[in-house]
N, C-alpha and C positions, 0 to 999 in steps of 0.2 A: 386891470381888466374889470368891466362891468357885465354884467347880466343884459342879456337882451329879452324882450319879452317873447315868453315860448307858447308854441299852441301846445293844445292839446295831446297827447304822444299818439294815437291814435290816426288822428292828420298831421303831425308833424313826421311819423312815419312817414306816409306819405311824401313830404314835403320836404323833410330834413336833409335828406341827402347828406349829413352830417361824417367827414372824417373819412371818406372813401370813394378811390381816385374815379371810380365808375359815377359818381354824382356831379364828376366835372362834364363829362359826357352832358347830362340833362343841365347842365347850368343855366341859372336864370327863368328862360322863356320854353326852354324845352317841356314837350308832354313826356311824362313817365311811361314808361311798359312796366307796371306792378300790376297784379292779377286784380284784373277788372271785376267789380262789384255789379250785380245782376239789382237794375235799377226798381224799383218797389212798385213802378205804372207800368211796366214791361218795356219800358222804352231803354235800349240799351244802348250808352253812351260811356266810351271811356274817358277818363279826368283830364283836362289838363291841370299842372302841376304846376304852381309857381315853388321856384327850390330856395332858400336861402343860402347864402353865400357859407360855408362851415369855416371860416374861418376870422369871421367874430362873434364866434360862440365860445366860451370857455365852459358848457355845461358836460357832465360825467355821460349822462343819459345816453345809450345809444340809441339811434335812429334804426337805420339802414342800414346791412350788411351783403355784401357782395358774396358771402362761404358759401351761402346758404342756397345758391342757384346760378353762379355765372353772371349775371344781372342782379343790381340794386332791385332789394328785398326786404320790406318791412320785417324788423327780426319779431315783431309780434305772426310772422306768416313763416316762419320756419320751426317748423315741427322736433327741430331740435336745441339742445342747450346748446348756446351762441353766448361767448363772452365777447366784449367788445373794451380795450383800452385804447383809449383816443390820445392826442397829444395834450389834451387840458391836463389830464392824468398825470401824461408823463414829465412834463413841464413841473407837475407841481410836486412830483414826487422826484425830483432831479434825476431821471432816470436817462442811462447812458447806452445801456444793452439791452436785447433782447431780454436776457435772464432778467434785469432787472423790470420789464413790462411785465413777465410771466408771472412776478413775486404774486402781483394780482390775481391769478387764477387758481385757486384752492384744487387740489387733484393732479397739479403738474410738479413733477421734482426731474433733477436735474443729473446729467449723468455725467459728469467734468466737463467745465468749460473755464472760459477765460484762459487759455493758455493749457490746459489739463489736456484731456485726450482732446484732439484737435476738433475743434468747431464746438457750436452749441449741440448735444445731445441732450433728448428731453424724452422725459416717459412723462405719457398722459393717461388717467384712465389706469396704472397699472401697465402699460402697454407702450413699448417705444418708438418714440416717433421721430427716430434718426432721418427717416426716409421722407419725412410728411412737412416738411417746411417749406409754404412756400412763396412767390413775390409778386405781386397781384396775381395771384389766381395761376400762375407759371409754376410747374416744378423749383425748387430751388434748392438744388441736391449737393451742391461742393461742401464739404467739412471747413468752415470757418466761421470765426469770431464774427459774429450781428450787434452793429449800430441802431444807434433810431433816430441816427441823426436826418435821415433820410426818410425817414416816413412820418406819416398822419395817423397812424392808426397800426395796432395788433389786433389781428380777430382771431377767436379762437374757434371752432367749432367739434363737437364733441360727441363721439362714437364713429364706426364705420363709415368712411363714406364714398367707398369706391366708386361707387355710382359718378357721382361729381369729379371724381380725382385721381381715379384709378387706383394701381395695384398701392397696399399699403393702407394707413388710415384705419389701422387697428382700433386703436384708442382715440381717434380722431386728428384732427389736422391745422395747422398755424399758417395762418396767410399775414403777410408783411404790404400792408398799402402804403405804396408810394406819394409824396407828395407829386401834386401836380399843378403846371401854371392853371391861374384865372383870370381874370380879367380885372379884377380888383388890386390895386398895388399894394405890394407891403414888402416891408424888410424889418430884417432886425439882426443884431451882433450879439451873441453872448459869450463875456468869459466867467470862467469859474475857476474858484484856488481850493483844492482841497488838504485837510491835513494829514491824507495817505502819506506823501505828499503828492497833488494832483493839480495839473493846469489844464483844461480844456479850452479849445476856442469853437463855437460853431458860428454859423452867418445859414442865413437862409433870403433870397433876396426873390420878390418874386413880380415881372414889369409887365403890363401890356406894352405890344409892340404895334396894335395895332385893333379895331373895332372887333377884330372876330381871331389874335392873335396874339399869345406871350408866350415867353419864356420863364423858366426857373433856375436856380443855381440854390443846395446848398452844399454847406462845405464845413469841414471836423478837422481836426488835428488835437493831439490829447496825448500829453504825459503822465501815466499814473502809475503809479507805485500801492504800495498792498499792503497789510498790516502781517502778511506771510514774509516769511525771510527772503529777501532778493527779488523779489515777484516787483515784476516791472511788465507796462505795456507801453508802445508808443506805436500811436496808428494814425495816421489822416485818411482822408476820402474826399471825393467832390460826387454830387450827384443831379449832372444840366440836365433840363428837359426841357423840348420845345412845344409851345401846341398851336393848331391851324384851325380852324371851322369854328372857332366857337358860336356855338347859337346860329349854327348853321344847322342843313341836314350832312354834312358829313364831318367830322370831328376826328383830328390826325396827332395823336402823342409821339414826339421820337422821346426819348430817356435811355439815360445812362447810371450807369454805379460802379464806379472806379474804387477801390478801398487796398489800401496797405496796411499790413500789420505785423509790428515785429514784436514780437510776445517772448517773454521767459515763460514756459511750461508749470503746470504746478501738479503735479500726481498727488500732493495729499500727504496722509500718515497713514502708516504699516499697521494692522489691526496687531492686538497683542491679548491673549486671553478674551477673543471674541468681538472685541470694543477697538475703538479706534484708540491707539496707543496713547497712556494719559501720560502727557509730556506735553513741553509747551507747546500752544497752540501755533506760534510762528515756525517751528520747527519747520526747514526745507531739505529734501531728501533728494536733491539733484547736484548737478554741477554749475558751476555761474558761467559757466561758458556756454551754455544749452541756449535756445532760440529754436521759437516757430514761427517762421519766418510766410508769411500768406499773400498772393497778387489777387486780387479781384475783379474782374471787370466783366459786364452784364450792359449787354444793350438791348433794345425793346422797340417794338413800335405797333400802335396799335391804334386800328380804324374802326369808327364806329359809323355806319351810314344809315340812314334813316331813310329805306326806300319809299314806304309809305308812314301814317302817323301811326299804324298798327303793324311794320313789319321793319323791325332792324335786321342788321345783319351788319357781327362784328367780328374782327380778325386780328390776334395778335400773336407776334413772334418775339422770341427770346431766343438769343444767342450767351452762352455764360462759359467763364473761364475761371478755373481756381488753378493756382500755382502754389505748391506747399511742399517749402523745406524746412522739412522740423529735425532737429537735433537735442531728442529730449529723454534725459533718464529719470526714475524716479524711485520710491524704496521698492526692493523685490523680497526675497526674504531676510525672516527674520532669524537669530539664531546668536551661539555665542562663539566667543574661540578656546580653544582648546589651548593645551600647554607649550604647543611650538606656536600658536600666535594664526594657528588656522582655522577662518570659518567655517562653523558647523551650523548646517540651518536647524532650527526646530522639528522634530521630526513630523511630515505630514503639516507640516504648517501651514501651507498654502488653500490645502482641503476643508481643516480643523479650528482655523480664526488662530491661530498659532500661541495654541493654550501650553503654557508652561507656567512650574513654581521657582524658574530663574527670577531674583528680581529687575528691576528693570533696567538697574544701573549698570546691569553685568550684559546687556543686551546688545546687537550689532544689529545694522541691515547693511545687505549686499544693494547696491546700485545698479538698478537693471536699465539699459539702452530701449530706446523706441524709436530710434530714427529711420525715417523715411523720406523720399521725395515723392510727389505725387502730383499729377499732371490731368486734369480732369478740364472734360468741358460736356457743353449739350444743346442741343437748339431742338426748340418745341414749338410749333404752331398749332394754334386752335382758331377755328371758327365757328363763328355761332350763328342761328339765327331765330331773332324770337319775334313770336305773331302771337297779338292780341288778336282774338276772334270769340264768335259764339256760334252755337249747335243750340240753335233753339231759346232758350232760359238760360242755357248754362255754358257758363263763360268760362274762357281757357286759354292762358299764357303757356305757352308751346316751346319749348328751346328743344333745337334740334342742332346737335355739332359734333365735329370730328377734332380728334388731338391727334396730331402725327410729333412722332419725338425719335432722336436720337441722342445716346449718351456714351462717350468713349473715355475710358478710366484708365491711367497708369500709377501702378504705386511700384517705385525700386526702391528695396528696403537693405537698410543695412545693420550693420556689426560693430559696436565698438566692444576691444578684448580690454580686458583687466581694469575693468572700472572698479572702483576703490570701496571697502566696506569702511561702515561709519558708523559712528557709537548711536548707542538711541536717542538715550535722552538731551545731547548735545552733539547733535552731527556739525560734521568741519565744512564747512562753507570753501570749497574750492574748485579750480577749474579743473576739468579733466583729459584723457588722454584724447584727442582729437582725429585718432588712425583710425578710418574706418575700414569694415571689411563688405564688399558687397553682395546681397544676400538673394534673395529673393525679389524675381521680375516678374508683378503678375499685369498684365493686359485684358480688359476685357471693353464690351460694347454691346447695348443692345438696341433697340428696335421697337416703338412702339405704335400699335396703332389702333384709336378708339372712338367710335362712331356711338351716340350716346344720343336720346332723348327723354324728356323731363316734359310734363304737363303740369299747373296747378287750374285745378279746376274748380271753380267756382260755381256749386246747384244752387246755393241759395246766399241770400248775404251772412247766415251763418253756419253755414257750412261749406269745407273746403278739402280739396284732396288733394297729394301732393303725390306723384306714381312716375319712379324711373329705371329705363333699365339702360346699360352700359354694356357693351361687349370690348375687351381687351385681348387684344393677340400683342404678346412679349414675346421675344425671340433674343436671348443672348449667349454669349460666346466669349469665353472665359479663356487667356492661357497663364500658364507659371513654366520658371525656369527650373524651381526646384522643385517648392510645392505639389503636393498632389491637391486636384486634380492635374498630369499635366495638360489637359485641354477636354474642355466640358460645351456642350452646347445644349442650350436648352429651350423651349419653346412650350410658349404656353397660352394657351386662351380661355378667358372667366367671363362670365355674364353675372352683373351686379345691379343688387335691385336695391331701390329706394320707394317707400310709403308711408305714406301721412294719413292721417285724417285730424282737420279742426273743424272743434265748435268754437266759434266767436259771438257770443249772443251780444256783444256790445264790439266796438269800436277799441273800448279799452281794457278787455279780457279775451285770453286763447288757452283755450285747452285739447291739449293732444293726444295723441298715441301714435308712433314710429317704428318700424321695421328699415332697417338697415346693412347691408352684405360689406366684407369685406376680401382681398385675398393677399399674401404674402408670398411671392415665385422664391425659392432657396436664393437665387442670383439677385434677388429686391436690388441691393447695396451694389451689385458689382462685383463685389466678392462670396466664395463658397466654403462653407465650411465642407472640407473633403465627406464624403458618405452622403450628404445632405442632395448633391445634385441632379439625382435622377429621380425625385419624387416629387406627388403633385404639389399646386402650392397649399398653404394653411388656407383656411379658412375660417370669415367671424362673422360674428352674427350679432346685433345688438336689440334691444327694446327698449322704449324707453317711454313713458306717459308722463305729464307734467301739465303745469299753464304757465301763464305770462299774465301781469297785471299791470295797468298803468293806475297806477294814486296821481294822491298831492296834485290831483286835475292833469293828470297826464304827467307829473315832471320826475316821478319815480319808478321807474322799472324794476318789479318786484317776480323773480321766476321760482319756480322749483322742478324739481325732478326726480321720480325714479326712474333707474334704468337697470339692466341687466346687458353685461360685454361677455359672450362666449369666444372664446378661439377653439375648435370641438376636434382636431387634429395635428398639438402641436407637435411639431419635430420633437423625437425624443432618440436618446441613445440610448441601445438597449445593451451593446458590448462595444468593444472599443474598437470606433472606424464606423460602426453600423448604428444607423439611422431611424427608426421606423415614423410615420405619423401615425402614434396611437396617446400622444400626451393629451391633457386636456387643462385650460387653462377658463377659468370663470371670476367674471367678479360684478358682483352685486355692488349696487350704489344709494345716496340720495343726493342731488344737489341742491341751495337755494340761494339766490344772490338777489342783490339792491345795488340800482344804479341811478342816480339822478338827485334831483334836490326835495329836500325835506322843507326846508324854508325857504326864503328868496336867497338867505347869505351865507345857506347852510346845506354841501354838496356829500356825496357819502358814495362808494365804490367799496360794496363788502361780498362774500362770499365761503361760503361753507359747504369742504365736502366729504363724505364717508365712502369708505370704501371699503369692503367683506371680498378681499380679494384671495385666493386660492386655487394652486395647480391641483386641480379633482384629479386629473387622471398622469402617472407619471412610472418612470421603471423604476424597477428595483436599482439598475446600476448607479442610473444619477443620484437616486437618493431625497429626489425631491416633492414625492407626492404627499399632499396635505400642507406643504408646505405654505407660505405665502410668497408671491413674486417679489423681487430684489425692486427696493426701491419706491413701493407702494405702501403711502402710511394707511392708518385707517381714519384719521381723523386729520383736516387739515382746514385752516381757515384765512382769512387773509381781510383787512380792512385800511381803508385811507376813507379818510373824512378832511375838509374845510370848512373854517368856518372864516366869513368876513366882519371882521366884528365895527369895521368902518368902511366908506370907500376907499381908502388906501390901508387899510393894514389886514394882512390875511392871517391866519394860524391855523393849524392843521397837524395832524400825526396818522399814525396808523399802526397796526399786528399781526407778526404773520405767527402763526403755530404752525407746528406738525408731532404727530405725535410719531413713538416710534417708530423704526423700519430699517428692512435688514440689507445689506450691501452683496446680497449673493441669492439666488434660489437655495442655495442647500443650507441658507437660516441658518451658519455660523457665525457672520460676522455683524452686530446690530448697533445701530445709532441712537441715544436719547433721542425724546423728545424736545421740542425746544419753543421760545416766546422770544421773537424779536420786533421790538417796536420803533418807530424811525418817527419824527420830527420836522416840522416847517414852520417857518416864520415867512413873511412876506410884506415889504414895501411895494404899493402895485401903484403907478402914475402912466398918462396914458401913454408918454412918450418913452417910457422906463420903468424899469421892474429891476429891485434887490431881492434877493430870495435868501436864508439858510436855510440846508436841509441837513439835520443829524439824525446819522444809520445808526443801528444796533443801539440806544440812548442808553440802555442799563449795561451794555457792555458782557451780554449773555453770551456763553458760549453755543454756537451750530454748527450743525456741517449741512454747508449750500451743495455739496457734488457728492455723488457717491460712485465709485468704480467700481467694475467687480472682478476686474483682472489681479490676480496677486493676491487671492485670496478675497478680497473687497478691502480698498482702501479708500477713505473718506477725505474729503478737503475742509478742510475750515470756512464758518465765513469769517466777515468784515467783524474788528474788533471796533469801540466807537470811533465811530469819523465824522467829521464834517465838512459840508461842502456851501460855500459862498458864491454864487452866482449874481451878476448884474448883464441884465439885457436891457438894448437901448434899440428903438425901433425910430428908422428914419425911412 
């Protein structure tokens, strides 16, 4: 891959349309809808936009982001911190999951995935964002394991941003862009051998079918195995898409995402004296008969029509189904046996980090069951419409839209009896007993609907305001067969506001200041914790002031940020069963990141972030005020760099840190901090590409997940690995 020459980031904003499936939209000859500049003679003309094609760029730099407003948005015009990992990234970082795009974003840690508690869980911000994931700009709420084999791009955007996205978006929110056909041909096949041991295949082929018409196809199948004991995945997916109008006025995607996944579970290691039990780090605390077993399938279709050159108006629906039968146990407690051979857990160990002066050889865990089936699905339609116009001098991009959604969840959970205790520091790797008993049926569904508009206003070429509000009416309806509640209905309506203000005295500088609302209904998930259901929702509140720089003549995206994330009413328990919202959760920050080229053959994706995170207001029963939130380090940072030191040969590496953090609010169970640094080598020809990528290079010990059930149990990462890729483009 070579370097194309780039403009200035300022009009390549503009122009780039780079890695985001809304830039297929304006392909080629299309004029942009980006908030028109109030012309210096008073003559007010919006741009037309010549876009370049994003997919023969391999540069880091983001362009455009769609988080930041519904429509392609110069991220120098969004008033919030916006990370952007594109596919040149991921490509050269051999990245295969979502987790693994995320490595890049400094401030995100992870709550078990890969087979762990089911699906990607992610705290950002301190704040989690179980609920906030989602697939072009669609909710995408099923509990399952994320590819990238499928997409162009991870964006990240970062604080509150109900306004945009409704209920949720605490800590802000992760959108998955889709690839989507062009009109430019390209394919290519890659396989890769890893020495987990791991074989992937992807294909991505993408045809004109005709002057204003193609399709796309790609397609994953992947055997990997783990440097955890037993830990095995084996998943395929295809994800066809077709597209109609292109560089027309109306513009037609159908898309699909089919994925299978048949996953061994991995809960981690049992904490022992507050730390994650020091024992080897393969150690697996399940059964080998376990499997999370996941169906996926997502279809989509989305119009974009250009009634005038100033007034779109676009619509798209999602239809999404998750299917998940997981059968997975992992360590529960910790404790010894006694003299007829009976376990005895630690006393209090679950609450305590399971502090004992047994040593550790003399040690057990009991094997706790987690299986469930679960049947989830939801179809969301939104439309939008946005008008370029002015009032005088002052110019203003307008979106005005409605999201209607429905979401219907079942989870039947069950029992397995007399699962087996097992020594610590060598547990017995066996199948277990396969009777289940059935447990708890809980049903729920809600309802959502939200009528929203956004203005960015433009009084002068450097000055700009960005003011939105959002009304949400939620309505859900919860039942269980055992559990209490046995049947909860809830309803609720928030008005959520978003505000900006930029100064951009140049093209190639923005500086901010942002208000932003959040809110959290008890039934967010679908599920209720009993006491929690008949109170208002949370609410957050974020600030944040920063800028945006473009160097290196535009090819470096240089940001920083303060910010401040309140939640000013968290749920708290004050006696057991009862509920109040009198907690209070805060956390102060700073970020700063670099994205783009330093030199012509020398690409860099870094970031740094802090975080002074702490529950100010909390009861006495839970025990956790002053504390700091589970899971939120306070120093974290993350780098990939390339450099081409020829036209065919690349080399590259990268580091993540994190400094410590604890696996629980009540700050008993804590994780080192930790330095892991990964590796590339690259043969690049135009018609072909050999890659190595080697993880973890010094073979440092971390823990990638942390859980907080069971006390707080941690999972290990990747011990060193490497992975050998050869892509051949025809």
């Amino acid at each position: 891959m070579r370097r194309h020459t780039l403009l200035p980031l300022g009009f390549a904003a503009l122009s780039g349309l780079a890695g985001v499936p809304d830039a297929a939209f304006a392909e080629e000859t299309q004029s942009q809808s980006s908030p028109a500049p109030v012309a210096q003679s008073g003559e007010q003309t919006l741009p037309e936009v010549k876009v370049r094609d994003r997919t023969q760029s391999d540069d880091y730099v983001p362009t455009v982001s769609t988080i930041g407003g519904k429509t392609p948005t110069p991220v120098m015009d969004i008033p919030q911190s916006v990370t952007i990992i594109n596919r040149a990234v991921m490509d050269a970082q051999g990245a295969t999951s979502l987790q693994d795009a995320l490595r890049n974003v400094p401030g995100i840690t992870f709550g078990g995935a890969e087979g762990g508690v089911i699906g990607n869980n992610i705290n950002l911000r301190g704040f989690t964002a179980r609920t906030d994931l989602y697939l072009d700009g669609i909710r995408d709420r099923g509990q399952y394991y994320r590819d990238v084999f499928s997409l162009d791009a991870v964006e990240v955007l970062k604080g509150p941003s109900s306004m945009l996205f409704g209920r949720g978006s605490t800590g802000g929110v992760i959108n998955q862009v889709s690839k989507v056909p062009s009109l430019t041909p390209s394919n290519y096949a890659t396989v890769g051998v890893g020495t987990q041991p791991m074989v992937r295949v992807t294909a991505d082929i993408n045809q004109p079918m005709s002057e204003t018409s193609a399709f796309r196809v790609a397609l994953m199948g992947q055997d990997v195995h783990s440097s955890r004991d037993v830990m095995k995945n084996e998943n395929y997916g295809i994800a066809p898409s077709v597209r109609f109008g292109i560089g027309t006025p109306t513009d037609v995607i159908l898309s699909a995402l089919l994925l299978h996944n048949n996953d061994m579970p991995d809960y981690g290691l049992p904490p022992v004296n507050g730390q994650p039990a020091d024992v080897n780090r393969g150690n697996f605390y399940g059964l080998t008969n376990d499997r999370t077993t996941q169906d996926v399938g997502e279809v989509r279709a989305r119009v974009v029509h250009k009634l005038t050159p100033e007034l779109t108006l676009q619509n798209q629906t999602q239809y999404s189904q998750y299917n998940i039968d997981a059968r997975e146990s992992g360590p529960g407690a910790v404790g010894t046996r006694n003299s007829r051979g009976v376990f005895v857990p630690i006393p209090g160990g679950t609450v305590t980090g399971n502090f004992t002066t047994t040593p550790l050889n003399q040690l057990f865990v009991q094997i706790a069951g987690h299986d469930r089936s679960i049947f989830d699905h939801s179809i969301y339609n939104q439309t939008d419409l946005i008008a370029n116009f002015y009032t005088g001098s002052i110019g203003h991009q307008l979106l005005a839209g409605l999201e209607l959604g429905y979401d219907d969840y079942e989870n039947q959970a069950y029992a397995r009896p007399n699962l087996p205790v097992v020594w610590l520091q060598s547990p017995l790797e066996q199948a277990g007993n396969t009777i289940t008993i059935r447990g708890n049926y809980a049903n729920a569904r809600a309802t959502t609907v939200a009528p929203y508009v956004n203005d960015t206003i433009t009084f002068t070429p450097n000055w700009k305001v960005v003011a939105g509000l959002r009304w949400d009416y939620y309505d859900a309806t919860l039942n269980n067969t055992i559990n209490l509640p046995r049947r909860t209905d809830q309803s609720v309506d928030f008005l959520s506001v978003r505000a900006g203000l930029m100064y951009e005295p140049s093209s190639l500088q923005t500086y901010y200041v942002s208000y932003g609302t959040s809110f959290n209904p008890s039934i967010e998930t679908l599920t209720v914790v009993n006491g929690t259901q008949n109170l208002d929702p949370e609410e957050n509140q974020s600030i944040e002031a920063g800028g945006k720089w473009a160097v290196m003549e535009g090819n470096l995206l240089l940001t920083s940020a303060l910010f401040q994330t309140k939640k000013k009413n968290a749920r708290t328990q004050v006696s057991t069963g009862v509920y109040e919202l009198t907690g209070e959760v805060r956390v102060n920050g700073f970020e700063a990141t670099a994205a783009g080229r330093i030199t012509r053959d020398w690409q860099v994706l870094a970031g740094y972030t802090y975080l002074d995170a702490e529950i100010t207001e909390g009861s006495t029963f839970e025990n956790t005020k002053g504390n700091v939130p589970l899971n939120t380090p306070r120093n974290s940072t993350s780098l990939w760099t390339t450099y081409n030191i020829t036209p065919e040969w690349q080399v590259g590496g990268g580091m993540t840190t994190m400094s410590g953090r604890f696996a629980n609010n009540t700050n008993t169970v804590r994780v080192g901090d930790y330095v892991r640094v990964d590796a590339t080598v690259a043969y690049l020809q135009q018609q072909y590409e050999v890659r190595l990528n080697v993880f973890n290079l010094f073979n440092k010990l971390s823990f990638d997940q942390l859980i907080a059930s069971q006390g707080g149990r941690s999972v290990p990462g990747t011990n060193t690995q490497a992975l050998l890729t050869f892509t051949y483009r025809f």
